[in-house]
C-alpha positions in Angstrom: -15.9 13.5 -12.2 -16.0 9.8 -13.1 -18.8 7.6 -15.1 -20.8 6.9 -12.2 -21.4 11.1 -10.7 -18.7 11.0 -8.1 -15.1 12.1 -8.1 -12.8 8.9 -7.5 -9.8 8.9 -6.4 -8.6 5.4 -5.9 -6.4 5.4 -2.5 -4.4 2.1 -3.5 -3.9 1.0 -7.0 -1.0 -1.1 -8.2 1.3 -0.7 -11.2 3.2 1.8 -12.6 6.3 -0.1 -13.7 8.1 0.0 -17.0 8.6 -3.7 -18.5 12.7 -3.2 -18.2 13.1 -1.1 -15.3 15.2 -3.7 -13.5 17.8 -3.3 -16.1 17.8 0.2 -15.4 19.7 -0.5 -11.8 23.6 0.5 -12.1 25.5 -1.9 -13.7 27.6 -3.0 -10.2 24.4 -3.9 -9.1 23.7 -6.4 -12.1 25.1 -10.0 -10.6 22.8 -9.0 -6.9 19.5 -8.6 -9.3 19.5 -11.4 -11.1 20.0 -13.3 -7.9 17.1 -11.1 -6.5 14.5 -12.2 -9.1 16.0 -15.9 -9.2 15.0 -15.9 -5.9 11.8 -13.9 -6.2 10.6 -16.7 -8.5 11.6 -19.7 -6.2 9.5 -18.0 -3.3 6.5 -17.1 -5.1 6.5 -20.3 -6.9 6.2 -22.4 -3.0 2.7 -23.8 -2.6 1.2 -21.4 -0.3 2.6 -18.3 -1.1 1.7 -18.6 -4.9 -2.0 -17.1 -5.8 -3.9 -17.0 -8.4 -3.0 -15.9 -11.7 0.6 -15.1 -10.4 -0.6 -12.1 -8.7 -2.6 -10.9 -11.4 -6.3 -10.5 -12.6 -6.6 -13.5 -15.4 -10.4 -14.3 -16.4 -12.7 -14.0 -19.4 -12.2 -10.0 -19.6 -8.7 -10.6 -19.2 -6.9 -13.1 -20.3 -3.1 -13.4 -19.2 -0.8 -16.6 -19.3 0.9 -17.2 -15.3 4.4 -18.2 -16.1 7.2 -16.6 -14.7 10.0 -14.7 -17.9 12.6 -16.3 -19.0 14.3 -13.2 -18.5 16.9 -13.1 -15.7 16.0 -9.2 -15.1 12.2 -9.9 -15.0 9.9 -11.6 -13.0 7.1 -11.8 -15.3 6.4 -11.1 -18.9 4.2 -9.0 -20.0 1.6 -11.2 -21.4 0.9 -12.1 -17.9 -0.3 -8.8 -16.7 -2.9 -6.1 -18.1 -1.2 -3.2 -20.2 -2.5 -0.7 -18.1 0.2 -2.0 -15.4 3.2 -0.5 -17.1 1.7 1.0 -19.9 0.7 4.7 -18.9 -1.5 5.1 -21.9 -3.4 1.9 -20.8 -3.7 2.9 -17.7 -5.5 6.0 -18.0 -7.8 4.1 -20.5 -8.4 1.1 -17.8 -9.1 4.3 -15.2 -11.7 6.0 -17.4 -13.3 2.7 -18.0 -13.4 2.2 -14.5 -14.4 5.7 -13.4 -11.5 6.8 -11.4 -10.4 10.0 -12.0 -6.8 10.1 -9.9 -5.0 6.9 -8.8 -2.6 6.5 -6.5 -0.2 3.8 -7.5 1.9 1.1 -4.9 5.1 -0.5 -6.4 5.5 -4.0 -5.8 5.5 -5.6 -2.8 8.1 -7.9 -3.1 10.8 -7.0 0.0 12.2 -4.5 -1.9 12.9 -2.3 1.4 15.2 -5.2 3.0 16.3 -6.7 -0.9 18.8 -9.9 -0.4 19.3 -8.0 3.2 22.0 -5.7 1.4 22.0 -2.2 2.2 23.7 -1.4 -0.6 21.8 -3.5 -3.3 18.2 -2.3 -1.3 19.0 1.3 -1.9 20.0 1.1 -5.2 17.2 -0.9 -6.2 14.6 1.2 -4.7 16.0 4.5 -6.5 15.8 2.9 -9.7 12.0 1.2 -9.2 11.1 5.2 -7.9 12.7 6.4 -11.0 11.2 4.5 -13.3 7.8 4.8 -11.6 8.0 8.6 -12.2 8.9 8.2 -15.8 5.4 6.5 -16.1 3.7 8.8 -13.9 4.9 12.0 -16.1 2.6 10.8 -18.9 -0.6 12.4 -16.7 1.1 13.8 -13.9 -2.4 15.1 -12.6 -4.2 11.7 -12.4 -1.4 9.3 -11.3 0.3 9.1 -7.8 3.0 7.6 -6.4 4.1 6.9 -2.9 7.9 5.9 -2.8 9.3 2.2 -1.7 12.0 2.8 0.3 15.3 0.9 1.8 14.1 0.5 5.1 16.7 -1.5 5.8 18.7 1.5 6.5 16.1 4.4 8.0 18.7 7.1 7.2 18.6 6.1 3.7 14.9 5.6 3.7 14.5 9.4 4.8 16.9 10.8 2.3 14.9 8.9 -0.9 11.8 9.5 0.7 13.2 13.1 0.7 14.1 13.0 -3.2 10.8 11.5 -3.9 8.6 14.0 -2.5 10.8 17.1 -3.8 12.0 16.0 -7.0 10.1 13.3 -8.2 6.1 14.5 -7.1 5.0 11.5 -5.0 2.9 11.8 -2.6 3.7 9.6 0.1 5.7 6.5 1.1 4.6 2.7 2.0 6.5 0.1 4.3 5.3 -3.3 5.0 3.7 -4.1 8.4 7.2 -4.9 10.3 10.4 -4.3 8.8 12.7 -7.7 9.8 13.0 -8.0 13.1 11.8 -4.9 14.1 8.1 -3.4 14.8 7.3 0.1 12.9 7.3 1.5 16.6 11.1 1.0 16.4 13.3 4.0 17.6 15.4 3.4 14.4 12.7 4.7 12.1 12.0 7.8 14.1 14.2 9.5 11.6 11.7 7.9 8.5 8.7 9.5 10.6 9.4 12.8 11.3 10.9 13.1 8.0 7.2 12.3 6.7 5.8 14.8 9.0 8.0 17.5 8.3 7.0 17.3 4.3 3.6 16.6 4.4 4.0 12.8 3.1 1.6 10.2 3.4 2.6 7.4 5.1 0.9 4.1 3.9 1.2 0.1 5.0 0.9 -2.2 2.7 1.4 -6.0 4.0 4.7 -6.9 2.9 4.5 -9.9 6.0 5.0 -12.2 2.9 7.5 -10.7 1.0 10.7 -12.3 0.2 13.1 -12.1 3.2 10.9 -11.3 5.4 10.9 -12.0 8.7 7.7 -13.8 9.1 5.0 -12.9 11.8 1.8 -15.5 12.1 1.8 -16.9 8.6 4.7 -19.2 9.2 2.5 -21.6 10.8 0.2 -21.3 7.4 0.5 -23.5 4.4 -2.0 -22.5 1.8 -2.8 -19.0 -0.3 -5.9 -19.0 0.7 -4.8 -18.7 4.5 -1.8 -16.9 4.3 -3.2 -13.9 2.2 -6.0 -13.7 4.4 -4.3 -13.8 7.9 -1.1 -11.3 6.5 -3.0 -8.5 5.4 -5.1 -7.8 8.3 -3.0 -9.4 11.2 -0.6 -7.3 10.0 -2.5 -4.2 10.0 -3.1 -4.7 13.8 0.1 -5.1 14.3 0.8 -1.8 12.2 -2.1 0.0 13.9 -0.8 -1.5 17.4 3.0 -0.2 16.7 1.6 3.8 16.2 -1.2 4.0 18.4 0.4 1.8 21.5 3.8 2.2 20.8 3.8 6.2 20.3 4.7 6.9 16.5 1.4 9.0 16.5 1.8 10.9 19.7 5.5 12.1 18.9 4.5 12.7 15.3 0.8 14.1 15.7 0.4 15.9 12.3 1.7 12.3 10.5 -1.1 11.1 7.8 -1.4 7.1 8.2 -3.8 4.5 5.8 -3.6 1.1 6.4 -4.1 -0.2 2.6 -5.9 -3.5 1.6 -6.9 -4.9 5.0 -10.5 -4.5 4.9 -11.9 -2.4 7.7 -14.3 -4.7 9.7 -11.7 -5.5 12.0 -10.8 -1.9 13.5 -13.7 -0.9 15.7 -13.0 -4.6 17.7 -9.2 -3.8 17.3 -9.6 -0.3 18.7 -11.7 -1.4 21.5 -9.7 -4.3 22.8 -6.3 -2.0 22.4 -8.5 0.4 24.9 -9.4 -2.1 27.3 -5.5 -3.3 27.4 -4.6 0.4 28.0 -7.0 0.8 30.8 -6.0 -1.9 32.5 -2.0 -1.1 31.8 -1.4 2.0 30.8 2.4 2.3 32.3 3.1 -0.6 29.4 2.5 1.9 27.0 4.5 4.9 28.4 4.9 7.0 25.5 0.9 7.8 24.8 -1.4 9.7 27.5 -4.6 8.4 25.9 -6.6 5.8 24.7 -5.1 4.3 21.9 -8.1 4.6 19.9 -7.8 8.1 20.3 -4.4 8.5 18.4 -6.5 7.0 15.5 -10.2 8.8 15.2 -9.0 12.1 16.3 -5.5 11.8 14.0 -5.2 11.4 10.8 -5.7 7.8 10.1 -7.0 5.8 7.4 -8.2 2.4 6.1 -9.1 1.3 2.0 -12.3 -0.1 1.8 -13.1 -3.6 -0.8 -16.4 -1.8 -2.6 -18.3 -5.1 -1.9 -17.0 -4.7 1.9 -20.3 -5.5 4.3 -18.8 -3.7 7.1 -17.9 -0.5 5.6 -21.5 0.9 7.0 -20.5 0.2 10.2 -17.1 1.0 10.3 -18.0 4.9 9.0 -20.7 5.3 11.7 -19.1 3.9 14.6 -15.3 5.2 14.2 -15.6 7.8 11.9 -16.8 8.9 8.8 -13.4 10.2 7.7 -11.6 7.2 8.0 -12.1 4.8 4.9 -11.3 5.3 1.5 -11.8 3.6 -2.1 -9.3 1.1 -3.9 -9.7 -0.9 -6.2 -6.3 -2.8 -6.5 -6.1 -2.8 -10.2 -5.4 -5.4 -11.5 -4.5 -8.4 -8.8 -5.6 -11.7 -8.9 -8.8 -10.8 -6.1 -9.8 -7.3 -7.7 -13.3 -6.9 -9.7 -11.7 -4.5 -12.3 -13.6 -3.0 -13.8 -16.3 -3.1 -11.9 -15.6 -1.5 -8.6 -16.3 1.8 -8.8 -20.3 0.6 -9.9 -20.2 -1.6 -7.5 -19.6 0.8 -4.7 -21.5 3.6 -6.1 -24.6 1.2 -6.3 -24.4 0.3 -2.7 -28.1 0.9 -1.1 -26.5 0.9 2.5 -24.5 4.0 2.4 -26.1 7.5 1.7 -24.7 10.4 -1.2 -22.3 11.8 1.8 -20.7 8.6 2.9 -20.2 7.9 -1.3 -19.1 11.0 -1.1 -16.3 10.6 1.0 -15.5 7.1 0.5 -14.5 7.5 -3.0 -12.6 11.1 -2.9 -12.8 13.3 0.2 -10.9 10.5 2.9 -8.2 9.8 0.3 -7.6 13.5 -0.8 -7.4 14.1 2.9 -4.4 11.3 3.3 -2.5 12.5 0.4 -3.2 16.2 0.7 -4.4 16.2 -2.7 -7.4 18.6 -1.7 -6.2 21.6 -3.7 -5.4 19.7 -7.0 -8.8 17.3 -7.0 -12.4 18.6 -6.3 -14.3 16.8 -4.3 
């Protein structure tokens, strides 16, 4: 149990990466990552997709320089990030600090699954990043997760490391961006990613990735700032997300698949819900392959959102969809996180009562990552 008298388990964290574990890809694969992080560099450096503190938390508590490494294997140095990011050590410092007591990390979210749009290259690279993920992780196996980034560029290949993951390596799930490309997450190509899941118990998780290098883009090609483009991608994109398994099936051929939609927010999915139900009644032979409302495929599933602990409309979202269905982050340590204050923050909310804390900052998350028989809640 952490500072603050509740058992935390934060649903969506970030880190986990050793400084050189780009260098660890196979050495054929050497000439295609340089150019992958030469070009990482030119896209995140573009007015409107750079934010602030190149991604990470910078302020008085933490003080960070934002230039990209000079180092053709890196993107950043490490005097632009916090320690606890690929420092395992750190990290369960920075967690005790905070008052988490399991974290589930996400790998970076930088196209990864569709890298330089080579198979080959995408494959290889996610492999290594899992890898060296898990090499952190076995420092305190029992209080850091991993979900696997996987080369969703071929789904085949995406089930078989999603396979290693979960029985070799110990992660607990996977994460995909919103669309993959060209194609929505309802595509009959990943069908083979999605029963996979199923079949071992994994958590599936999406994690915006609409403005990741390579990307096809959806909506935020008509933006030109930060502050627009991070706002519209991450929620936008969770409707389409939430649209592609509740509308388009995922959830009614795979009805024992765990889903949480990470780092939306979660005042838009009562409206979402509703207006997907009103579609349906008016339609429902669009949607062939569900025999309900969509909403239904989402509160009676096993569906779940990550919660900002500031969030006004996390009250409303428990007592109108659900009490099971939002859970804790606290996106250590980006730019827009209040490390390490979040845990407090939340627990000190006057608006929710002991049993909503109660499952907002352990019992939802345990029950999207299974993790009910290693953490009390």
């Amino acid at each position: 149990m952490g500072r603050y008298g509740y058992t935390v388990i934060d649903a969506d964290g970030h880190g986990g990466e050793p400084l050189d574990w780009r260098r660890r890809i196979p050495d054929r694969f050497h000439p295609q990552m340089a150019e992958y992080v030469r070009a990482l560099k030119e896209h995140y450096g573009i007015t409107g997709r750079s934010v602030p503190g190149g991604g990470m938390q910078i302020n008085e508590r933490n003080p960070a320089s934002t230039v990209w490494s000079d180092d053709d294997f890196e993107l950043a140095p490490a005097s632009s990030m916090r320690p606890g990011m690929y420092d395992p050590v750190a990290r369960i410092d920075d967690m005790d600090l905070e008052g988490i007591d399991v974290a589930v990390l996400f790998p970076p979210g930088t196209g990864e699954e569709f890298a330089l749009h080579d198979r080959d290259f995408s494959v290889a690279l996610c492999r290594t990043l899992n890898d060296a993920r898990a090499e952190f992780g076995s420092h305190a196996p029992d209080r850091i997760k991993f979900v696997a980034k996987l080369p969703m560029i071929d789904p085949d290949a995406a089930a078989e490391e999603l396979e290693r993951c979960v029985g070799e390596l110990g992660f607990v799930g996977m994460v995909c961006p919103q669309h993959v490309l060209d194609k929505n997450l309802d595509d009959p190509s990943f069908e083979v990613v999605w029963a996979t899941a199923e079949r071992l118990g994994a958590a599936v998780t999406v994690h915006g990735g609409g403005q990741a290098h390579g990307q096809v883009p959806f909506v935020i090609e008509r933006l030109d700032s930060a502050l627009t483009v991070h706002a519209f991608t991450h929620p936008v994109g969770a409707m389409l997300a939430v649209t592609s398994f509740t509308v388009g099936g995922v959830l009614h051929r795979h009805p024992d698949l765990r889903v949480g939609f990470m780092e939306a927010g979660t005042g838009w999915l009562p409206f979402w819900l509703e207006r997907l139900d009103e579609h349906w009644e008016h339609v429902p032979a669009q949607a062939p392959g569900i025999d309900r409302p969509p909403s239904r495929y989402f509160i009676d599933g096993h569906c779940y959102l990550t919660c900002e602990p500031d969030e006004r409309m996390v009250p409303l979202v428990l007592r109108t969809t659900g009490p099971h269905v939002v859970c804790y982050a606290s996106d250590y340590c980006h730019w827009d996180c209040i490390f390490p204050d979040s845990v407090r923050v939340l627990a000190e909310r006057d608006d929710l009562d002991e049993e909503e804390k109660a499952r907002v900052f352990a019992r939802n998350a345990a029950s999207l990552y299974a993790l009910d028989a290693r953490v009390s809640t």
